[in-house]
C-alpha positions as CSV (number, residue, x, y, z in Angstrom):
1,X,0.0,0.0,0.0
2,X,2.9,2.5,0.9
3,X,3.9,1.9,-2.6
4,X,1.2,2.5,-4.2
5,X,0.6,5.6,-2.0
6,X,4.1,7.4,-3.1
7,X,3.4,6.0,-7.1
8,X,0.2,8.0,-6.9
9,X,1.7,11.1,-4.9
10,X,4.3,11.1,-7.6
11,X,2.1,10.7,-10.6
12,X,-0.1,13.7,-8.7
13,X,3.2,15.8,-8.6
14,X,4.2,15.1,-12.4
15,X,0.7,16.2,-13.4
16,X,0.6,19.6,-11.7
17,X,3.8,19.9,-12.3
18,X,3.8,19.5,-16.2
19,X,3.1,23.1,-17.4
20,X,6.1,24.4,-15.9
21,X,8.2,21.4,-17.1
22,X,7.4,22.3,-21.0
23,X,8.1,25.4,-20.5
24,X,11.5,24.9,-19.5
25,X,12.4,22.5,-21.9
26,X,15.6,23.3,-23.6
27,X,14.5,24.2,-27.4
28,X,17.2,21.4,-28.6
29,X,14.2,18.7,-26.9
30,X,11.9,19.5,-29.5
31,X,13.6,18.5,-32.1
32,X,11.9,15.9,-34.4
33,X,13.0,12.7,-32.8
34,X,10.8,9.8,-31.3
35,X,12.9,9.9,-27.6
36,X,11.0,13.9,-27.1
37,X,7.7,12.8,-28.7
38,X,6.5,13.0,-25.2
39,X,6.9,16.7,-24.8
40,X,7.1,17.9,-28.4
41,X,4.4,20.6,-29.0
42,X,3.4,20.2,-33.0
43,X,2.9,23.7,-34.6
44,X,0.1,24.4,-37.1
45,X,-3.6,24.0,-35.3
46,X,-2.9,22.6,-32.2
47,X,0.0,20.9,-30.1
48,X,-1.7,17.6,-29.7
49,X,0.9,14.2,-30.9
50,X,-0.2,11.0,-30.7
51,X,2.2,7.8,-31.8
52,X,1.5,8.0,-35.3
53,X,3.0,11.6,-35.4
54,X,6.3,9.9,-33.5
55,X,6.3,7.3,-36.9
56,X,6.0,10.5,-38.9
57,X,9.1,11.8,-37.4
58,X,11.3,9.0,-37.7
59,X,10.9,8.3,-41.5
60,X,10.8,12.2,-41.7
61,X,7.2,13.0,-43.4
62,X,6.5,16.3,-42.9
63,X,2.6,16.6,-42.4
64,X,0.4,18.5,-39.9
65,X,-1.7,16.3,-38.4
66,X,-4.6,18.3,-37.0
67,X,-6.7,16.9,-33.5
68,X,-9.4,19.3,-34.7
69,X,-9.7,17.6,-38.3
70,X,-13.2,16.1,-38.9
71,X,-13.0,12.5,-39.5
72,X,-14.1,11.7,-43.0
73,X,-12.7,7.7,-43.2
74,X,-12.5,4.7,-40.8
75,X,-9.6,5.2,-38.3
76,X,-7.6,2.4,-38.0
77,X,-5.8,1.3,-35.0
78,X,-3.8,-1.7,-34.7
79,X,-1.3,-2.9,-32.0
80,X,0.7,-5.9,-30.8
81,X,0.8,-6.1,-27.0
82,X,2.8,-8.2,-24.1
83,X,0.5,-8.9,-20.5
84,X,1.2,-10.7,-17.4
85,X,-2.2,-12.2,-15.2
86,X,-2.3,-14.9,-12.4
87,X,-4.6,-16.2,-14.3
88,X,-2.9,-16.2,-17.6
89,X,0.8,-16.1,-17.1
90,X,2.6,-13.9,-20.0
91,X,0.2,-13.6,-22.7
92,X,0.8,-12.3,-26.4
93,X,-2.4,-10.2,-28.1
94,X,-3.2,-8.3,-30.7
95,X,-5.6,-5.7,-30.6
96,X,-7.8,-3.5,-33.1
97,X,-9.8,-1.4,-33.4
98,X,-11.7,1.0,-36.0
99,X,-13.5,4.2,-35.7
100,X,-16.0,5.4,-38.3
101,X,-16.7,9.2,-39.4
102,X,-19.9,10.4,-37.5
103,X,-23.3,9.1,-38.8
104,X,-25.3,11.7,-40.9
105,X,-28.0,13.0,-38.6
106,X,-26.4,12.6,-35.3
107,X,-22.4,13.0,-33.5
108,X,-22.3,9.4,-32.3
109,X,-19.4,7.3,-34.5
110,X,-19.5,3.9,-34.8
111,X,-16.8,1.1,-33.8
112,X,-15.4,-2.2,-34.6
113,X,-13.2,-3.9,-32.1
114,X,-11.3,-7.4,-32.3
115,X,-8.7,-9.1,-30.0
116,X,-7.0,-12.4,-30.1
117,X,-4.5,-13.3,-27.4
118,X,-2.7,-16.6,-26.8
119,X,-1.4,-16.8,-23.1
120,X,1.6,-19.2,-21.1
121,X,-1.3,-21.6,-20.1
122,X,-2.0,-22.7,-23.1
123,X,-5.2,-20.2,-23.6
124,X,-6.7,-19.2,-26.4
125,X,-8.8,-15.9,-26.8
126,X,-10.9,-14.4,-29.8
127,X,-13.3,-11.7,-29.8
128,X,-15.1,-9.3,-32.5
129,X,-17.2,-7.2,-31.5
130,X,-19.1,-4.3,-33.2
131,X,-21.5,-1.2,-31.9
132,X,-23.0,0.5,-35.2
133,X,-25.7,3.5,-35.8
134,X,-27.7,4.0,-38.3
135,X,-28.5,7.7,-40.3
136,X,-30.0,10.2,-37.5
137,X,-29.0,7.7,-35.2
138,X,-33.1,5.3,-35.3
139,X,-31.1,2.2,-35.0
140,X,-28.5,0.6,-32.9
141,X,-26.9,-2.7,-34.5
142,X,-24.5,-4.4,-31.4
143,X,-22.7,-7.6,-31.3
144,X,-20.4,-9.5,-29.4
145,X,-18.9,-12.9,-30.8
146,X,-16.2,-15.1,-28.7
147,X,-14.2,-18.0,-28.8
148,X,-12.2,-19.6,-25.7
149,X,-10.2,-22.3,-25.4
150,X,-10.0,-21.4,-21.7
151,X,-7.7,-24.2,-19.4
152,X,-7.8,-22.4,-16.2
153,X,-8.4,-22.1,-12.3
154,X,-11.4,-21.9,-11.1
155,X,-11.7,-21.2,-6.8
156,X,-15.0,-21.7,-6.1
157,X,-18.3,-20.1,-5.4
158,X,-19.1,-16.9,-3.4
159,X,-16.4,-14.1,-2.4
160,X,-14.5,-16.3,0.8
161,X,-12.9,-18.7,-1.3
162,X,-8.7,-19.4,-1.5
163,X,-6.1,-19.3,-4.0
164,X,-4.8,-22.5,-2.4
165,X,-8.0,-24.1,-3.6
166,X,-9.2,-24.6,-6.6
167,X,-10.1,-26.6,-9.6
168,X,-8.3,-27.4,-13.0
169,X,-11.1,-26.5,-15.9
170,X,-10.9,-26.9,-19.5
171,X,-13.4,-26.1,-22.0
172,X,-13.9,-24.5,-25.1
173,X,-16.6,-21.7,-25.2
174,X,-18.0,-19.8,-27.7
175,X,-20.2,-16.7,-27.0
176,X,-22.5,-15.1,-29.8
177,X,-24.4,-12.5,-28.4
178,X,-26.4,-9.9,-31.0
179,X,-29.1,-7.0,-30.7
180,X,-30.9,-4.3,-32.5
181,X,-32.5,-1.0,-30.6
182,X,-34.6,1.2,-31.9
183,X,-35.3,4.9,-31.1
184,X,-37.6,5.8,-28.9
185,X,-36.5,9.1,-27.6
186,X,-33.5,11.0,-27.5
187,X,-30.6,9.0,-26.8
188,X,-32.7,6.4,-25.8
189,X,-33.3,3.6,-27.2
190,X,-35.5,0.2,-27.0
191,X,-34.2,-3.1,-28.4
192,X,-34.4,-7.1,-28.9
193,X,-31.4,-9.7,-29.2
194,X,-30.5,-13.3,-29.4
195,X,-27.7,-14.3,-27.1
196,X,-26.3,-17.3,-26.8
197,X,-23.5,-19.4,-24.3
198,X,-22.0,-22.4,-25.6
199,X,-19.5,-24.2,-23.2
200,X,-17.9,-28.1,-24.9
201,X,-15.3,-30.8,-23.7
202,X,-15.8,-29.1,-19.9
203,X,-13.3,-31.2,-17.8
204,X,-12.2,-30.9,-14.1
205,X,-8.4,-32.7,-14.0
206,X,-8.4,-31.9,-10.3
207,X,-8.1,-34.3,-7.5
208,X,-7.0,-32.3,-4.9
209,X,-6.9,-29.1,-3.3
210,X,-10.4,-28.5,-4.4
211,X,-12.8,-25.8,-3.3
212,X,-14.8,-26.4,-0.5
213,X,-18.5,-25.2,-2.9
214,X,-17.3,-25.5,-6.6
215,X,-17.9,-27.2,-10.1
216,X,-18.9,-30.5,-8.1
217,X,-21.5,-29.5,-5.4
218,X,-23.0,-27.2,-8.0
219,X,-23.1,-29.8,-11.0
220,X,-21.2,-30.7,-13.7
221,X,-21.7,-32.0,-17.0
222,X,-19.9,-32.3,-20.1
223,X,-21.1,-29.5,-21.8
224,X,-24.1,-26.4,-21.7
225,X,-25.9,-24.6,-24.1
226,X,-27.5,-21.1,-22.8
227,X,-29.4,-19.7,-25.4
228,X,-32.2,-16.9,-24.9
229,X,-33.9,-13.2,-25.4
230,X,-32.5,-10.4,-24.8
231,X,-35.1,-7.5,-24.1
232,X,-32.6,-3.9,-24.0
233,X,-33.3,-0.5,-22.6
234,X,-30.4,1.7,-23.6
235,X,-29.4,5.3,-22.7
236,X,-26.4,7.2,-24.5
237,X,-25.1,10.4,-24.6
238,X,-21.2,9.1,-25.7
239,X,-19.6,9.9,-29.1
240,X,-17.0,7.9,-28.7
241,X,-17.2,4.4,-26.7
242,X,-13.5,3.6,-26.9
243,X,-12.7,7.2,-25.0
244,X,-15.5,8.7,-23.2
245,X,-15.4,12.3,-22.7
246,X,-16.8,14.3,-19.9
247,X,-20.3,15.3,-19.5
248,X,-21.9,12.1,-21.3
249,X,-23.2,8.8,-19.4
250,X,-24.6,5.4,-20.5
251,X,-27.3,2.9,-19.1
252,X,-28.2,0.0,-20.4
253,X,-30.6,-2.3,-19.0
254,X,-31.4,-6.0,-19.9
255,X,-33.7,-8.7,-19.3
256,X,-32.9,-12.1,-20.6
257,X,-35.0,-15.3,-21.0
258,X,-32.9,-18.9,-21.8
259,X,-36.0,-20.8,-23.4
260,X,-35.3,-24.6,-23.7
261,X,-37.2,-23.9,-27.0
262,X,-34.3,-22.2,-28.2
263,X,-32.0,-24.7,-27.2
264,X,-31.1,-24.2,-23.9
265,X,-30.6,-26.8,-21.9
266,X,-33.1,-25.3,-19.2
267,X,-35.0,-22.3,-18.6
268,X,-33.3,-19.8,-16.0
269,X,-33.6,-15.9,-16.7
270,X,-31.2,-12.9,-15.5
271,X,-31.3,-9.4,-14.7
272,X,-28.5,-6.6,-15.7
273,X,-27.6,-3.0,-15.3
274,X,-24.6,-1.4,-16.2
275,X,-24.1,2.1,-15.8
276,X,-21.4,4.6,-16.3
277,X,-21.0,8.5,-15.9
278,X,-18.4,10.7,-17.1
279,X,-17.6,14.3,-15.4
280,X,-15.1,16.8,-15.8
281,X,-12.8,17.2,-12.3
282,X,-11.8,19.8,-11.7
283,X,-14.6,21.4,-13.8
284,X,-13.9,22.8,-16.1
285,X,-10.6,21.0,-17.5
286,X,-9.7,18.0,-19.6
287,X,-9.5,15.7,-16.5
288,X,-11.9,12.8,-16.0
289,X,-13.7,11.0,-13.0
290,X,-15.6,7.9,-14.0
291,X,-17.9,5.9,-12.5
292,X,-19.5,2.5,-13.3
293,X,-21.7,0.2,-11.8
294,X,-22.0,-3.1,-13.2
295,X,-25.0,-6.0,-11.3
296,X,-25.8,-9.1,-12.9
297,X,-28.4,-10.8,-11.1
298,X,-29.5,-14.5,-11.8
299,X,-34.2,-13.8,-11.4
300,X,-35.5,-17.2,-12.0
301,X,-33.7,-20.6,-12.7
302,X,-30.3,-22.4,-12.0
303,X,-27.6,-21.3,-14.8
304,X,-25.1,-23.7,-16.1
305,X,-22.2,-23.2,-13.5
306,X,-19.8,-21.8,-16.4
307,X,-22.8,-19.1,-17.0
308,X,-23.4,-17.8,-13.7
309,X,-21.9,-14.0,-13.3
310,X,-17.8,-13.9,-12.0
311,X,-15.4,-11.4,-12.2
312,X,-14.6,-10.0,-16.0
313,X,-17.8,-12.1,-17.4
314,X,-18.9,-8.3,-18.5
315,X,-18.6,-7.8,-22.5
316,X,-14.9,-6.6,-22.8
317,X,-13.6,-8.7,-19.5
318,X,-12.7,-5.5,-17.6
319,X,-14.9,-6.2,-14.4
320,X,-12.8,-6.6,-11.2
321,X,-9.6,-5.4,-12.6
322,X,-6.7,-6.5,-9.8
323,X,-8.3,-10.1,-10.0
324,X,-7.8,-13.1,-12.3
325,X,-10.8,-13.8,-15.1
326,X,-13.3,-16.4,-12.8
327,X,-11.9,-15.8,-9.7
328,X,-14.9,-15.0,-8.0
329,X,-18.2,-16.4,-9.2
330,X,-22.1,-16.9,-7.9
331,X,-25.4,-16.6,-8.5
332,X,-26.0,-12.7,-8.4
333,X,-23.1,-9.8,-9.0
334,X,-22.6,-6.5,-7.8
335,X,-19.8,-4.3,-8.8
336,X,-18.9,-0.3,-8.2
337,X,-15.8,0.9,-9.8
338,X,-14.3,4.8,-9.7
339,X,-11.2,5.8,-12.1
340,X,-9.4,9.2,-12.3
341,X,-8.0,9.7,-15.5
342,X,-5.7,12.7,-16.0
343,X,-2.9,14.4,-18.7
344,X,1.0,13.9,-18.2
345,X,2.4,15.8,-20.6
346,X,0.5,19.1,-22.0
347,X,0.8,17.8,-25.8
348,X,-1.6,14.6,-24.2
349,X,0.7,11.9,-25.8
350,X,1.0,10.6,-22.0
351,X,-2.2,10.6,-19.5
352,X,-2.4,8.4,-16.4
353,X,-5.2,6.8,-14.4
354,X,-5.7,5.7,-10.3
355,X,-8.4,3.4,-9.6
356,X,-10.6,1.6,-7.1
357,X,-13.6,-0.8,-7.3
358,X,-15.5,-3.0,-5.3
359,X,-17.4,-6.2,-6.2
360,X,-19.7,-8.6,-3.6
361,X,-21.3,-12.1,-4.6
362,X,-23.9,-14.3,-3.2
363,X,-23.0,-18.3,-3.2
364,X,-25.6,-20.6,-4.1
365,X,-28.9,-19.8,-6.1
366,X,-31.6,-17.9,-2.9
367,X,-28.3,-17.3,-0.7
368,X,-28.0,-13.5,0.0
369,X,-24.6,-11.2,-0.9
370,X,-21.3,-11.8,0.9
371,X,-19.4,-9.0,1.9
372,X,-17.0,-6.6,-0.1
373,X,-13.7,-7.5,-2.2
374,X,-12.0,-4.3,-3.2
375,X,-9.6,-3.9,-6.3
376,X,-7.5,-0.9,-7.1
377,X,-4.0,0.3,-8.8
378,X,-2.9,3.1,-11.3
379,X,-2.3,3.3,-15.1
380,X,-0.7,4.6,-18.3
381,X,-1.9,5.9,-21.5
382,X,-0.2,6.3,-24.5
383,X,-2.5,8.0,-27.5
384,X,-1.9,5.8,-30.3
385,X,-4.4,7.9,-32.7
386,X,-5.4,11.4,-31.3
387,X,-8.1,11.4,-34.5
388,X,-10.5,8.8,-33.0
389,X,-8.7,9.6,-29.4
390,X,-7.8,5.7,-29.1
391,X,-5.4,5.8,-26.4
392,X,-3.2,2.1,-25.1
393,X,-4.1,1.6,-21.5
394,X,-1.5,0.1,-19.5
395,X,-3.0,-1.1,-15.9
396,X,-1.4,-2.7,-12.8
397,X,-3.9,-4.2,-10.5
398,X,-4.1,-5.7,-7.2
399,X,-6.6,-7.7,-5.3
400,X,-7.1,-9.5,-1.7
401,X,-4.9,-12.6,-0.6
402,X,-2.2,-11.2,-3.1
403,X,-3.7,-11.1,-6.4
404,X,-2.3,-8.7,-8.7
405,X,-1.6,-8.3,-12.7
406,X,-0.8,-6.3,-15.3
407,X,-3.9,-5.4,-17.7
408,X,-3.7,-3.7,-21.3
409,X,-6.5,-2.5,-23.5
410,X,-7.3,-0.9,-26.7
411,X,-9.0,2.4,-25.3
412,X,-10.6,2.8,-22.1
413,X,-11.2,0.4,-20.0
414,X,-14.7,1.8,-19.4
C-alpha cells in the first residue's frame, strides 16, 4: 500500500507539475525525434501528438496532423501487446480497433473492435465485437462474438474462497451475443437480441486441493448450451465508446430469458444494469472521473455453473480489474468501480489513471450477498491515434490474498 501511495503522490506531482516542465524544456528537446515525442508541441492548429506523429518523425514526413480535423474515413488502430495475469501467465495479443466518421444525422461514431490473445497456459482468446448506428441515429446494431479455449483455475463459489484451492477446468466456449434498438426518444433507445452461451469438452483434471462449494457440489456436466432473449433499454449520450469524454453517461438495461425452445438446456432468466458516468474534475478541465456500476443478477432458474456471473464475465472482460478472469463467481453480482484519468504531458501523448472498485457475490442460487472485495491500482496511457482519441491503456492491479496483474486495452477500459 505504501507503494502505491508514493506512485500515486508522484504521478499527482508530475501532473501539476507539467506546465512548468514544458516550458522549461531546452528548445534542442523539440527537435523531431521519437525519444522527445513525449513533450514535443506540434505547430500548425494545435499541439496535440499522438504515436502515429512519432512514426512520422522517424521516417521524416512532414505533415500536420490536426486533432481538430473532422474524420471523413475509418480510423484504423492496430497494436501488438505483451501482458502478465495470475490467471494467464505472459500472454501475447493483438488488438484493433476502427472508428468510423460520424453518422449523418447525429455525433455518435461507430466502432469495430477485435482481440485475439494466446497466453503461457496454453489459452486461447478471440473476440469481435461491433456497436454500429444507423443515419439520424433510429437504430442501434451491437454484437459480441467469442471463442475460448480457456484451461484455467477456477476457486470456487461466493467471495470467501482461497487461492490455495481450486479446480483445473478446460473447455472451449463460444459466446454469440447480437441485438438491434430502436429509437424511442433521445438517446434512448429500446431493443431485442438473441444471445447465446455455448461451453464443450468441460473437464475438471483436479483431485485435490479443491474448493470447498465449486464445479462438483454445483453440478457438472460435459457441456451447456444457454441460449435466450434479450429485451434492452439503452441510454447514450457518448460519441465515442472507446474514449468517453466528460459530461456524457450510458445505461443500459437487460432482461434475458434462456428458453429450452431455443436450445437451452433449461430455462433460468437474469437481470442486468450497467451504468457509467463521465464528469469533468476539476470542472472545467480535460481531466476525467468515472464511474461504473456493473449488477448481474440470476431472477428465475439455475444457470449452467460456467454461466453464472464472475469477475470480468462483463462484455470486454474488464470487471474486477486487480483479480484473475473467474476468480470470484455466484449466483447474483454487484460491482462499483471509480477511475481518475488525467494528462501527463500538455501535448496529451501521456495521461495516467488511479483506480478503485469494489465487487460482492452471493454463493448458491436464494443465498444472499457476501461481503465486499476491493480492487485498485494506477495506469498509463499512450494515445496511439489522437483522431478517434484511441489511447493504449496500461494497468497494474491488485486484489485480496495477493492477487495482482498487469492489464492492457485498446481504449478505455470503461
Amino acid at each position: 500500500m505504501q507503494r502505491l501511495f508514493f506512485l500515486f503522490t508522484l504521478i499527482f506531482l508530475f501532473s501539476n507539475a507539467r506546465a512548468q516542465v514544458t516550458d522549461s524544456i531546452p528548445k534542442k528537446l523539440h527537435k523531431k525525434n521519437i525519444f522527445t515525442l513525449a513533450f514535443y508541441k506540434q505547430p500548425g492548429k494545435d499541439s496535440m501528438v499522438d504515436f502515429i506523429d512519432g512514426v512520422y518523425r522517424i521516417l521524416k514526413i512532414s505533415k500536420d496532423r490536426s486533432q481538430s480535423e473532422e474524420i471523413k474515413k475509418a480510423h484504423l488502430t492496430f497494436i501488438p501487446g505483451v501482458e502478465y495475469s495470475l490467471g494467464t501467465g505472459m500472454a501475447a495479443s493483438i488488438n484493433a480497433s476502427v472508428v468510423l466518421p460520424k453518422t449523418t444525422g447525429t455525433e455518435n461514431k461507430s466502432t469495430y473492435f477485435t482481440e485475439l490473445k494466446i497466453t503461457q497456459n496454453k489459452q486461447i482468446v478471440s473476440q469481435f465485437a461491433s456497436n454500429l448506428w444507423t443515419k439520424n441515429g433510429e437504430y442501434n446494431f451491437s454484437n459480441n462474438w467469442s471463442y475460448l479455449k480457456y484451461p484455467q483455475k477456477d476457486f470456487g463459489l461466493g467471495n470467501k474462497s482461497s487461492l490455495n484451492l481450486f479446480d483445473e477446468l478446460d473447455y472451449s466456449y463460444l459466446k454469440m451475443y447480437q441485438s438491434v434498438s430502436k429509437k424511442i426518444a433521445n438517446n434512448l433507445y429500446f431493443g431485442i437480441g438473441l444471445n447465446m452461451d455455448y461451453h464443450w469438452n468441460i473437464k475438471d483434471t483436479s483431485t485435490k486441493y479443491k474448493p470447498v462449494n465449486g464445479l462438483t457440489q454445483y453440478g457438472q456436466t460435459k457441456n451447456s448450451n444457454s441460449t435466450g432473449y434479450v429485451l434492452n433499454l439503452l441510454y447514450d449520450t457518448r460519441i465515442n465508446n472507446v474514449t468517453p469524454v466528460a459530461n456524457s453517461s450510458f445505461i443500459n438495461v437487460m432482461f434475458r430469458d434462456n428458453l429450452t425452445a431455443l436450445g437451452s438446456d433449461q430455462k433460468w432468466s437474469s437481470f442486468i444494469v450497467d451504468y457509467r458516468k463521465y464528469i469533468s474534475f476539476p470542472q472545467g478541465s480535460k481531466n476525467i472521473l468515472a464511474f461504473w456500476t456493473y449488477d448481474q443478477i440470476t431472477v428465475s432458474g439455475k444457470p449452467p455453473y460456467l454461466d453464472l456471473p464472475n469477475t470480468a464475465s462483463d462484455t470486454y472482460s474488464n470487471v474486477g480489474r486487480g483479480y484473475v478472469q473467474g476468480r470470484f463467481r455466484g449466483d447474483k453480482l454487484l460491482y462499483a468501480e471509480s477511475e481518475y484519468r488525467f494528462g501527463i504531458t500538455e501535448n496529451g501523448f501521456l495521461g495516467g489513471v488511479v483506480f478503485a472498485n469494489v465487487q460482492s457475490l452471493s454463493s448458491m442460487p436464494g443465498q444472499s450477498i457476501q461481503g465486499v472485495l476491493p480492487g485498485y491500482g494506477a495506469g498509463l496511457r499512450v494515445k496511439f491515434n489522437k483522431h478517434s482519441n484511441t489511447s493504449v491503456a496500461l494497468d497494474y492491479g491488485f486484489g485480496q490474498g495477493g492477487s495482482r496483474g498487469l492489464f492492457m486495452n485498446l481504449g478505455e477500459v470503461f
